[in-house]
PADO-171376 format. One record per residue: residue number from 1; z, y, x of N, C-alpha, C, O in turn. Coordinates in Angstrom, 3 decimals. Example, Ala and Ser with C-alpha at 12.3 -4.5 7.8 and 13.67 -1.06 7.14 Angstrom:
<nodes>
+-----+----------+----------+----------+----------+----------+----------+----------+----------+----------+----------+----------+----------+
:   k :     n_c3 :     n_c2 :     n_c1 :    ca_c3 :    ca_c2 :    ca_c1 :     c_c3 :     c_c2 :     c_c1 :     o_c3 :     o_c2 :     o_c1 :
+-----+----------+----------+----------+----------+----------+----------+----------+----------+----------+----------+----------+----------+
:   1 :    7.800 :   -5.690 :   13.190 :    7.800 :   -4.500 :   12.300 :    7.800 :   -3.300 :   13.200 :    8.465 :   -3.319 :   14.236 :
:   2 :    7.080 :   -2.250 :   12.850 :    7.140 :   -1.060 :   13.670 :    7.870 :    0.030 :   12.900 :    8.039 :    1.138 :   13.409 :
+-----+----------+----------+----------+----------+----------+----------+----------+----------+----------+----------+----------+----------+
</nodes>
This chain:
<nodes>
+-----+----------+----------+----------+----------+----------+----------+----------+----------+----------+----------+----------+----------+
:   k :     n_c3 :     n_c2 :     n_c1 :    ca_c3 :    ca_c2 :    ca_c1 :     c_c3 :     c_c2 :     c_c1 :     o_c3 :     o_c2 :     o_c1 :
+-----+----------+----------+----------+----------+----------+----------+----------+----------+----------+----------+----------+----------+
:   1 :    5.794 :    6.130 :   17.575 :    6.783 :    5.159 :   17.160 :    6.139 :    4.032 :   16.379 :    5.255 :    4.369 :   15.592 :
:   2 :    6.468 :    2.639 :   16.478 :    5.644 :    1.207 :   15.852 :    6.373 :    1.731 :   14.464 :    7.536 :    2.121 :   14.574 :
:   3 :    5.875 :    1.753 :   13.432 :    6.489 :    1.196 :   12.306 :    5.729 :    0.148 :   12.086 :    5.537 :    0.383 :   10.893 :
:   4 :    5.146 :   -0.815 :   12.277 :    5.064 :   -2.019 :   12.242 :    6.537 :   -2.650 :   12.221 :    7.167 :   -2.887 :   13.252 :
:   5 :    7.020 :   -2.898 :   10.907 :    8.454 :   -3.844 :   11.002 :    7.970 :   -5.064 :   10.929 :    8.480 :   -5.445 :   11.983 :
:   6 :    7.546 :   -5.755 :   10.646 :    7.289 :   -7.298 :   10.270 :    6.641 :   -7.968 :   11.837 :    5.695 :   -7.405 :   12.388 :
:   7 :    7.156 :   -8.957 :   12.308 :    6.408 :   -9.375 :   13.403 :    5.711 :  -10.343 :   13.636 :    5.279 :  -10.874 :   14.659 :
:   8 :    5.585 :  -10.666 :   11.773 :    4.532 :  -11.686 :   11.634 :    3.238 :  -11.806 :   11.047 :    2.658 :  -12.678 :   10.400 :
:   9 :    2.794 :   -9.984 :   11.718 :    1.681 :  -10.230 :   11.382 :    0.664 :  -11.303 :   11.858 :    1.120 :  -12.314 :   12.392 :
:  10 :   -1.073 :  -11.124 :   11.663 :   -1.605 :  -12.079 :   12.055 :   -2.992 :  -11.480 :   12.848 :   -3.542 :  -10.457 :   12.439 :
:  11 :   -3.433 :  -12.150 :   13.894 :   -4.519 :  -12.124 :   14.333 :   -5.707 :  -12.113 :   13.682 :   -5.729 :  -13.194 :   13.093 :
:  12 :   -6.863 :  -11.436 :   13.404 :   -7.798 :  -11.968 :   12.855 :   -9.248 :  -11.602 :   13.602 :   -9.409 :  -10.589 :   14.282 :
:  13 :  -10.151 :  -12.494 :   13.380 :  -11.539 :  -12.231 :   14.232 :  -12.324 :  -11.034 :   13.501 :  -12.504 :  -11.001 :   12.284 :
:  14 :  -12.778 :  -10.033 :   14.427 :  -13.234 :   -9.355 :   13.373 :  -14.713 :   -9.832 :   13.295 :  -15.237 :  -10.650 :   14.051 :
:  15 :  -15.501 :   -8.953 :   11.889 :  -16.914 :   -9.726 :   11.456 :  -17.880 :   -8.726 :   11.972 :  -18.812 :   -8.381 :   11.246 :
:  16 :  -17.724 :   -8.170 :   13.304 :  -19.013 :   -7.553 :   13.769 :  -19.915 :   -8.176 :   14.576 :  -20.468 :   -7.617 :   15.523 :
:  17 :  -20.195 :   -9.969 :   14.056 :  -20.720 :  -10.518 :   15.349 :  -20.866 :  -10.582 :   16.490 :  -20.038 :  -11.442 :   16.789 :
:  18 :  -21.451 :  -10.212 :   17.599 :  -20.945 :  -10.263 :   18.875 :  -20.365 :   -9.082 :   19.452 :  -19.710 :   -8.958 :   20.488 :
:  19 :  -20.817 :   -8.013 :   18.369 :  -19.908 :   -6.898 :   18.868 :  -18.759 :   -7.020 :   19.422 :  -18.126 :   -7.851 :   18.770 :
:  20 :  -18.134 :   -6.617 :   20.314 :  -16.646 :   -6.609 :   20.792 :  -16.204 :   -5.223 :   20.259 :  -16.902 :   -4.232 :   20.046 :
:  21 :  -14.732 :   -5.415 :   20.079 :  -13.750 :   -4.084 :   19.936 :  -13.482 :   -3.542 :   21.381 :  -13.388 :   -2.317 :   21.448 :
:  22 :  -13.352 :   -4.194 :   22.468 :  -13.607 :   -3.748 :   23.839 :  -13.450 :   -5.007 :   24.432 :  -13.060 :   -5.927 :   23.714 :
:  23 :  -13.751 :   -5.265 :   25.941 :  -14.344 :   -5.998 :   26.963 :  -13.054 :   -7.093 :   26.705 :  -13.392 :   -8.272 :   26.806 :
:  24 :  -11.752 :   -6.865 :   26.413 :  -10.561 :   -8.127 :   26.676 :  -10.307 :   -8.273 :   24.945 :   -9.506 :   -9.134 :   24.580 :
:  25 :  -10.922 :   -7.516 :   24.017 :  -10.142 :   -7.986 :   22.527 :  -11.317 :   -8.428 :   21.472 :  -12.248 :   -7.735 :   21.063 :
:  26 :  -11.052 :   -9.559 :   21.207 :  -12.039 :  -10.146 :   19.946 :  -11.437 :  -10.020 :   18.592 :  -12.042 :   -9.967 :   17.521 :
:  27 :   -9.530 :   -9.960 :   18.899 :   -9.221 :  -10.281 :   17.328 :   -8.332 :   -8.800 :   17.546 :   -7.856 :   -8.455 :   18.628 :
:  28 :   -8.210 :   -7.888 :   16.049 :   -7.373 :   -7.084 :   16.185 :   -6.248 :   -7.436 :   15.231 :   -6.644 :   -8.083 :   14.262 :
:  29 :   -4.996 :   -7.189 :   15.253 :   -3.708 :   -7.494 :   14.506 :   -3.828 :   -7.002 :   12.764 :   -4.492 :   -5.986 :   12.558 :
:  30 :   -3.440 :   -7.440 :   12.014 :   -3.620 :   -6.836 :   10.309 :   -1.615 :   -6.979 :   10.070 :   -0.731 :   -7.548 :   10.710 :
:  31 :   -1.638 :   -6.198 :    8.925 :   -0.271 :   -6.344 :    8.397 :   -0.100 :   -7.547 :    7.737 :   -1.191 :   -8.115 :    7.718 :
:  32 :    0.687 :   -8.155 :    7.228 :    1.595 :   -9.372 :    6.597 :    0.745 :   -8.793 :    5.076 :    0.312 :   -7.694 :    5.422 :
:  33 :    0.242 :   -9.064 :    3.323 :    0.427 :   -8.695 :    2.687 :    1.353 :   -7.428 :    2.265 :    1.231 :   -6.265 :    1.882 :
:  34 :    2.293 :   -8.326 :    2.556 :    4.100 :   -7.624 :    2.145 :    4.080 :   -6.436 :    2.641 :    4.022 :   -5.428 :    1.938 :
:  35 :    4.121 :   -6.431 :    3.767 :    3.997 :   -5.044 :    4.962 :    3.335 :   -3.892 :    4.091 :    3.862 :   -2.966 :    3.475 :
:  36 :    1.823 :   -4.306 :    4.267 :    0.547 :   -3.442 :    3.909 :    1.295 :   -2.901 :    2.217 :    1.462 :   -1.691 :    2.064 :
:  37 :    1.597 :   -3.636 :    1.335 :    2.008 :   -3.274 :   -0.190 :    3.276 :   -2.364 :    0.246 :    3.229 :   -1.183 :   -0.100 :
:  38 :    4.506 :   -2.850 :    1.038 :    5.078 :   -1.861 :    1.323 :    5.160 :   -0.124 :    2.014 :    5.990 :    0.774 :    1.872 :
:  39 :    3.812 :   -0.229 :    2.827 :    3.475 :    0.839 :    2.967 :    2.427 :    1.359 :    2.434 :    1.987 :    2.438 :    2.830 :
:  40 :    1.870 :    0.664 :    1.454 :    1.001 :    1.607 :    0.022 :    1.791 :    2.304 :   -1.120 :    1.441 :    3.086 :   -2.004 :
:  41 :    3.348 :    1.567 :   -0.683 :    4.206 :    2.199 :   -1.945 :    4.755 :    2.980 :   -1.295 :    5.156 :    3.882 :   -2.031 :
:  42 :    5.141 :    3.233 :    0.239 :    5.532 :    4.366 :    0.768 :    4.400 :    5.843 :    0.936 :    4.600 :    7.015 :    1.255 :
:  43 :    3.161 :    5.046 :    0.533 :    2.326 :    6.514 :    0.681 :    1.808 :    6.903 :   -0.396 :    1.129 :    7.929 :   -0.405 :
:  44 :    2.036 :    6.109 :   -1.615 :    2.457 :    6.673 :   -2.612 :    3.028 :    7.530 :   -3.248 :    2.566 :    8.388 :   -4.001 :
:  45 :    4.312 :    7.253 :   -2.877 :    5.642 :    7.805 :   -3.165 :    5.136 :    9.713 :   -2.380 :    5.337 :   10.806 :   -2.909 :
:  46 :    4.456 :    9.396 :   -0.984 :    4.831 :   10.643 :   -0.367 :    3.245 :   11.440 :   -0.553 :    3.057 :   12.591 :   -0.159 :
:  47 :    2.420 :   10.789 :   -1.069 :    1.403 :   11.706 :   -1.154 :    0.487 :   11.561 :   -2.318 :   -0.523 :   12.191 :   -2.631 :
:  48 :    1.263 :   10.310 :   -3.016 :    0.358 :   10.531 :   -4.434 :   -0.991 :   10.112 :   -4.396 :   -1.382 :   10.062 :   -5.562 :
:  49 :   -1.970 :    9.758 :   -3.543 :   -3.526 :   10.179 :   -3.174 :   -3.842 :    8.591 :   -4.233 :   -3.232 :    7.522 :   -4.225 :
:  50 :   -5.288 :    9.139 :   -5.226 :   -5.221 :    8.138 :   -5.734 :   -6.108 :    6.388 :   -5.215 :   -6.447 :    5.331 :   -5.746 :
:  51 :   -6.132 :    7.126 :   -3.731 :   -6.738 :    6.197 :   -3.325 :   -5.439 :    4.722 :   -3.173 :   -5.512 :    3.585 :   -3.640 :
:  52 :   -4.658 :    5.190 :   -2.572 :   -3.096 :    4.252 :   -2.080 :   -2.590 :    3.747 :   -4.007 :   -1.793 :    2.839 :   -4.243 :
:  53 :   -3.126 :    4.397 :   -4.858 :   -2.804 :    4.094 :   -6.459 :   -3.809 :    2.936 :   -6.400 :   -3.535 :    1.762 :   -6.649 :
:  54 :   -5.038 :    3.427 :   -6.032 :   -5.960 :    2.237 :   -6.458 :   -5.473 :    1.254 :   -5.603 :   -4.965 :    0.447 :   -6.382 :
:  55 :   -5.297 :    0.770 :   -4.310 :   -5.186 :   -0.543 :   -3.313 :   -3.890 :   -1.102 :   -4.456 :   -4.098 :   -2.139 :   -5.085 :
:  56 :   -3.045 :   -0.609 :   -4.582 :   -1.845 :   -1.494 :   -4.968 :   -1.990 :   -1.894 :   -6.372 :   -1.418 :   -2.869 :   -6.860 :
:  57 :   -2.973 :   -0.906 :   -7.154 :   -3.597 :   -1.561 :   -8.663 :   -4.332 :   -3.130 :   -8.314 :   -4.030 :   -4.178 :   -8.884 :
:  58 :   -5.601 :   -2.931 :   -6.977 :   -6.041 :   -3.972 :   -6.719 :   -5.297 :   -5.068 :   -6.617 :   -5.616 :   -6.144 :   -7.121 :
:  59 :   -4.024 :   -4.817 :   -5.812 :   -3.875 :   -5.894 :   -5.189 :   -2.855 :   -6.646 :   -6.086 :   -2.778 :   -7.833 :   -5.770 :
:  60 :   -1.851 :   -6.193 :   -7.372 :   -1.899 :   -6.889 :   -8.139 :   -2.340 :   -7.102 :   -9.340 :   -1.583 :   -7.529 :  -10.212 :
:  61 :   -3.747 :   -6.813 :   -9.591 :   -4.740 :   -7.462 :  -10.677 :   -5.201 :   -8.524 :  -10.195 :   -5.958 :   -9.304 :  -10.773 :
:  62 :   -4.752 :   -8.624 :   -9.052 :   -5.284 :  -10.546 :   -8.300 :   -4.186 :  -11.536 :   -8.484 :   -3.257 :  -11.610 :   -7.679 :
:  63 :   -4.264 :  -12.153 :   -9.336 :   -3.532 :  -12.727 :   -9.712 :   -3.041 :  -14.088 :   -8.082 :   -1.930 :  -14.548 :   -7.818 :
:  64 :   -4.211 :  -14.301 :   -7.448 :   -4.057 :  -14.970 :   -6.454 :   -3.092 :  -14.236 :   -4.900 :   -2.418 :  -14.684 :   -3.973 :
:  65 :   -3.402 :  -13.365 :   -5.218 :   -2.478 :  -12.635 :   -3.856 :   -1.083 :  -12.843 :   -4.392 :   -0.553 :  -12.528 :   -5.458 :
:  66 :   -0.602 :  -13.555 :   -3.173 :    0.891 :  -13.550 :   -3.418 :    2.020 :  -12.966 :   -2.682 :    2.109 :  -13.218 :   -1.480 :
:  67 :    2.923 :  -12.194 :   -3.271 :    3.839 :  -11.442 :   -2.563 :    5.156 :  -11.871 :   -2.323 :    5.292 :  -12.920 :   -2.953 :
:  68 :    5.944 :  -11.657 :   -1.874 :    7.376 :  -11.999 :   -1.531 :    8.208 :  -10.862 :   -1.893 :    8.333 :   -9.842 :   -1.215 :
:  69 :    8.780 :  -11.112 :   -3.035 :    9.532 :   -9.764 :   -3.705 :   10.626 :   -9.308 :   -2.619 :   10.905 :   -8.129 :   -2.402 :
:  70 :   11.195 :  -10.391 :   -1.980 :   12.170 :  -10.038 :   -1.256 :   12.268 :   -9.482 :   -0.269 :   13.112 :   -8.595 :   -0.147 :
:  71 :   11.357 :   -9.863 :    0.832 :   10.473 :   -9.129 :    1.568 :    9.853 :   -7.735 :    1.546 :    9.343 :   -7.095 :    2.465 :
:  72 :   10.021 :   -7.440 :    0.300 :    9.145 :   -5.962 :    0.487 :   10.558 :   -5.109 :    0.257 :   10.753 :   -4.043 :    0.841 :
:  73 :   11.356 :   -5.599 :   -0.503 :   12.486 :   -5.213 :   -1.215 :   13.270 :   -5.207 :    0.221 :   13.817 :   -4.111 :    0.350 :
:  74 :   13.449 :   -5.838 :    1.054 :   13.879 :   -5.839 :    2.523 :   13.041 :   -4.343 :    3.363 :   13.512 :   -3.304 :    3.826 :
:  75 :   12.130 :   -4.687 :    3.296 :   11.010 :   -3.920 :    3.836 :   11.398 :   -2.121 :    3.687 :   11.533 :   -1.309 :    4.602 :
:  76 :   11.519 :   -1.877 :    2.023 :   11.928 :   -0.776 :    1.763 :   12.623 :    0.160 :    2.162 :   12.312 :    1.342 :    2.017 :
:  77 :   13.987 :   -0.380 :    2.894 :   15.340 :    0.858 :    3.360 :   14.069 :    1.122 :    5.011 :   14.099 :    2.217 :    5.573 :
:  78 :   13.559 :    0.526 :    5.292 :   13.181 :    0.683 :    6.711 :   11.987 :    1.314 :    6.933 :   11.762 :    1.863 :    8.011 :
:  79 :   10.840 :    1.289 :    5.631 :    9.789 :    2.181 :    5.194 :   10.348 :    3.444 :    5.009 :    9.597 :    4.189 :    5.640 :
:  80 :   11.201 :    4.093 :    4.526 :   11.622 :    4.663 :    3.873 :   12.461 :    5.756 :    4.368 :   12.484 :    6.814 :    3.740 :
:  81 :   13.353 :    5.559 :    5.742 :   13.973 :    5.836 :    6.821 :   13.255 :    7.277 :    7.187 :   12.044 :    7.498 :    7.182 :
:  82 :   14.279 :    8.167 :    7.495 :   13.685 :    9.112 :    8.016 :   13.524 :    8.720 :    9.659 :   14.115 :    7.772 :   10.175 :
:  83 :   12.568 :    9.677 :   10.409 :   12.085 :   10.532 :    9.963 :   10.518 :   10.453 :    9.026 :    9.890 :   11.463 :    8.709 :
:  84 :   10.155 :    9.253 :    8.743 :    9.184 :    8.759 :    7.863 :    8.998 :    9.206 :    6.277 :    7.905 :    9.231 :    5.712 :
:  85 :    9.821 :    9.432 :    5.878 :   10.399 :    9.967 :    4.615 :   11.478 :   10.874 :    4.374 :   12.609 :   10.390 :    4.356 :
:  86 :   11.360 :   11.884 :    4.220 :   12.197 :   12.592 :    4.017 :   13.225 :   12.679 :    3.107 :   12.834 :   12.963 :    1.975 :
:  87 :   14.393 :   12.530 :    3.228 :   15.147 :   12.081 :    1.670 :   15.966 :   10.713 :    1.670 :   17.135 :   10.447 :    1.391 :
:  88 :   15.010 :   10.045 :    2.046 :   14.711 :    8.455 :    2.023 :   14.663 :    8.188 :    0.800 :   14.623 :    9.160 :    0.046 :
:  89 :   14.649 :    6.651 :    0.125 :   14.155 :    5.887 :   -0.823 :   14.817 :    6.741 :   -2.066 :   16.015 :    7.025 :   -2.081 :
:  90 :   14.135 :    7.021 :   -2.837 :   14.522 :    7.297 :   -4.341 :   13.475 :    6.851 :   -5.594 :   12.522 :    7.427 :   -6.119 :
:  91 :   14.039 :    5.708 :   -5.787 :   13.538 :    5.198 :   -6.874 :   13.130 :    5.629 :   -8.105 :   12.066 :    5.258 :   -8.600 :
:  92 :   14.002 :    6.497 :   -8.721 :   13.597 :    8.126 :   -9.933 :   12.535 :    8.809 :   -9.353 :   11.799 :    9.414 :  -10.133 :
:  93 :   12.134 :    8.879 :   -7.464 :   11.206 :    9.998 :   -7.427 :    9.798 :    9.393 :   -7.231 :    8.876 :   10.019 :   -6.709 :
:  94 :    9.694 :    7.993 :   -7.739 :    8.083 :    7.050 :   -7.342 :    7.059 :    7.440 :   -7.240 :    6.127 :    7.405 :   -6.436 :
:  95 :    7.332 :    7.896 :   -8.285 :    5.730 :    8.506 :   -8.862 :    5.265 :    9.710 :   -9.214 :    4.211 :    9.963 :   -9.797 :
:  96 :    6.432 :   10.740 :   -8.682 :    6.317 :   12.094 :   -8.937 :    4.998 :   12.678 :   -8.280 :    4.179 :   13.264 :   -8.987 :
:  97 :    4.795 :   12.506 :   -6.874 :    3.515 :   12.955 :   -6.740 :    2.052 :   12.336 :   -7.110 :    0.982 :   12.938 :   -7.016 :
:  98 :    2.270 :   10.873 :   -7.592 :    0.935 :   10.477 :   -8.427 :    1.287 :   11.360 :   -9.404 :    1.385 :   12.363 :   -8.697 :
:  99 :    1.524 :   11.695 :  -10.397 :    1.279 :   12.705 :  -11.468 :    0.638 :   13.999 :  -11.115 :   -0.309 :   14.488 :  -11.731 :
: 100 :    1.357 :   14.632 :   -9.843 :    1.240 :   15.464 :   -9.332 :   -0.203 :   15.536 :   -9.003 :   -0.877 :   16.552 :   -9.174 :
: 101 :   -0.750 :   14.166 :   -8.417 :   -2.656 :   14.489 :   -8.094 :   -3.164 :   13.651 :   -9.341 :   -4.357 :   13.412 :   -9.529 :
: 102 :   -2.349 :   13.316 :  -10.004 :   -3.555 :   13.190 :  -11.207 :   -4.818 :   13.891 :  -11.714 :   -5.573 :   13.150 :  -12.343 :
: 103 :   -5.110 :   14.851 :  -11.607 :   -6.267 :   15.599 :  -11.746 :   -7.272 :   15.129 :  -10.400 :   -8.414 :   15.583 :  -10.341 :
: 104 :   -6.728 :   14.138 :   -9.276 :   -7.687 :   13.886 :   -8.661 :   -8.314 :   12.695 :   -8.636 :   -8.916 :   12.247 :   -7.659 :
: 105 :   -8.131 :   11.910 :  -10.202 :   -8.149 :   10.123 :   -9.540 :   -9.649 :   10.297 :  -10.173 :  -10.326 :    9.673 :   -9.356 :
: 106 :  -10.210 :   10.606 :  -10.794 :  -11.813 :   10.423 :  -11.083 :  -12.944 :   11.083 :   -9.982 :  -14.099 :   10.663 :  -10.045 :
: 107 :  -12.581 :   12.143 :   -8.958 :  -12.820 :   12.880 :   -8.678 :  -12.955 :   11.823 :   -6.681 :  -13.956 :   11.880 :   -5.966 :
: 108 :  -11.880 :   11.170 :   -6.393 :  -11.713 :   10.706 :   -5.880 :  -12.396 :    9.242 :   -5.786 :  -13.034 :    8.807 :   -4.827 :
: 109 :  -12.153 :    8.676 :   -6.836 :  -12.703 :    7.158 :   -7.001 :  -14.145 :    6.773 :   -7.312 :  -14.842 :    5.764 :   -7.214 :
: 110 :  -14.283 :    8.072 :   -7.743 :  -16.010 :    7.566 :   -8.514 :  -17.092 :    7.344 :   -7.410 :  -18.106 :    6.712 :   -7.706 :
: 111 :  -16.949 :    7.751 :   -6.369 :  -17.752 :    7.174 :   -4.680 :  -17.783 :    6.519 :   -4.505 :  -18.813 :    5.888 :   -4.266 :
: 112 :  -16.207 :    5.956 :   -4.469 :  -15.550 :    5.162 :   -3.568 :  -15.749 :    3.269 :   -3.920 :  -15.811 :    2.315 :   -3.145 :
: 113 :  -15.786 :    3.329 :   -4.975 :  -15.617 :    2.246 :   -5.962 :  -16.200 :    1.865 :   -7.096 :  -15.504 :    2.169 :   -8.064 :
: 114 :  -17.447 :    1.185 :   -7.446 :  -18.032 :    0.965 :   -8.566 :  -17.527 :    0.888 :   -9.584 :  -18.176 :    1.269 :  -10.558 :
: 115 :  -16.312 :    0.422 :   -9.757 :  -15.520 :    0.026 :  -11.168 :  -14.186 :    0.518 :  -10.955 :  -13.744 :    0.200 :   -9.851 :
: 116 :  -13.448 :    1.165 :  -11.640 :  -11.517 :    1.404 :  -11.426 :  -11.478 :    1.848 :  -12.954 :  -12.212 :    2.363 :  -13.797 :
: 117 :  -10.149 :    1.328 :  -12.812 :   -9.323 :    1.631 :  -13.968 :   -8.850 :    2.738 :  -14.312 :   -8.732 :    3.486 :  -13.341 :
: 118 :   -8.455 :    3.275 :  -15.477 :   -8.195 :    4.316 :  -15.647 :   -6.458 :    4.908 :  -15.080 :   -5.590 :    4.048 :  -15.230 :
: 119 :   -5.976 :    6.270 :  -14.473 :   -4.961 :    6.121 :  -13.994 :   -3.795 :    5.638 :  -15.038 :   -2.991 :    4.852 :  -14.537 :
: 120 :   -3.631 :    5.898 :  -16.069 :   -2.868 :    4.982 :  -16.932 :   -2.883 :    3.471 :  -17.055 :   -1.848 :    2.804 :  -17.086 :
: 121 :   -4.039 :    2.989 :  -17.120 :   -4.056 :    1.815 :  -16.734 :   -3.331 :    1.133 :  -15.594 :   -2.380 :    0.353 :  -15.633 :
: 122 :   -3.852 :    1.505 :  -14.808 :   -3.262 :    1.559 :  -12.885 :   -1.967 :    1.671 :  -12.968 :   -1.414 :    0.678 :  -12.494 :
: 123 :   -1.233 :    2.473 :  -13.377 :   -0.009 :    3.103 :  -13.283 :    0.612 :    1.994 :  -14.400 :    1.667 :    1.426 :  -14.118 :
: 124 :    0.097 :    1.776 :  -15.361 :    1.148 :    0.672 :  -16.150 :    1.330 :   -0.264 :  -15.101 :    2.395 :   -0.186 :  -14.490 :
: 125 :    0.440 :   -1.209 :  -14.737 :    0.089 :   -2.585 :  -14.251 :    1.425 :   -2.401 :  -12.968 :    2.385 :   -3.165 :  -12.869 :
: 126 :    1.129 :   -1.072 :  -11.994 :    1.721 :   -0.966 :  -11.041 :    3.157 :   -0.890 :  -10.921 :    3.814 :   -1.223 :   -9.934 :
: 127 :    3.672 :   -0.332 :  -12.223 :    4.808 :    0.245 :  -12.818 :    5.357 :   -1.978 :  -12.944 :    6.108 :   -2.668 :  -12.254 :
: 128 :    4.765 :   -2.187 :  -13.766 :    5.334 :   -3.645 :  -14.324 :    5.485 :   -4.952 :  -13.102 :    6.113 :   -6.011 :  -13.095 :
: 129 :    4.588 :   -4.284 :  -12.131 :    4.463 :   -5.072 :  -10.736 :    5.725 :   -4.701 :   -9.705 :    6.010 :   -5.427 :   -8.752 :
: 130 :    6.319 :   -3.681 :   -9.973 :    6.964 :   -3.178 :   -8.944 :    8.617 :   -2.880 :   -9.663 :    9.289 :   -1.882 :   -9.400 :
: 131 :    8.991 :   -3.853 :  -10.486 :   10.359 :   -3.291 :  -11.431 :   11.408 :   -4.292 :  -10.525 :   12.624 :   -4.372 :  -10.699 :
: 132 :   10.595 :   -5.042 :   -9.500 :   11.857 :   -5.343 :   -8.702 :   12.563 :   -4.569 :   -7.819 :   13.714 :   -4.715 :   -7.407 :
: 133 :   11.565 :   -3.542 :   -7.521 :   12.255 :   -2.766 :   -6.502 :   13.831 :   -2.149 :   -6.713 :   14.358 :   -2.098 :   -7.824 :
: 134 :   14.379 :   -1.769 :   -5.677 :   15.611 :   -1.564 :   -5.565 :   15.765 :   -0.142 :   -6.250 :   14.840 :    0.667 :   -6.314 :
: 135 :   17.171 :    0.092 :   -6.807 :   17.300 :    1.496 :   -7.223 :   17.703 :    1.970 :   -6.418 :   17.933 :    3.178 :   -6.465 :
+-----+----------+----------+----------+----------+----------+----------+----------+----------+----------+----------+----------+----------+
</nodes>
């Protein structure tokens, strides 16, 4: 099933020089911002992993990436939809399983990433980034 909702994503060239992805494709499709943040907060929500904690810490400590509150806030009932989520959207249950792998965010990140924040850190920033969302 596409969950690709947005249909504006974009083309992009990829940077393997002449490598091809196969014989007819040079560019492969990426999500919208919006999209991609909306489904870092849906795999959040469902698996906690502190890797999906770190992308959405990244992506607003950039002060230059810009999002469309409304858009994601749109985005949400349809992320969220079973059979994708079980339950569907509950705003009280965000962050229950980041707590839940908290014992894995050092354990996880320290490979992965030269520098990260601490999960409190992360979790404020993310918490203050995301108070538009819908209840």
């Amino acid at each position: 099933r596409d969950v690709l909702v947005l249909k504006g994503g974009q083309a992009m060239r990829h940077i393997y020089g002449s490598a091809r992805l196969s014989k007819d494709v040079d560019y492969v499709l990426v999500m919208t911002i919006n999209e991609m943040v909306t489904e870092k907060i849906r795999a959040m929500y469902q698996r906690g992993n502190p890797r999906d904690v770190y992308d959405l810490w990244f992506v607003f400590s950039h002060d230059h990436i810009r999002l469309d509150q409304q858009v994601i806030c749109q985005l949400i009932p349809e992320k969220f939809r079973q059979p994708f989520v079980a339950g569907g959207w509950n705003r009280g249950r965000l962050y229950d399983r980041v707590h839940q792998e908290a014992h894995a965010w050092d354990a996880t990140l320290r490979d992965l990433v030269p520098e990260y924040p601490s999960l409190d850190d992360a979790l404020s920033l993310i918490e203050r980034s995301l108070r538009f969302l819908p209840r």
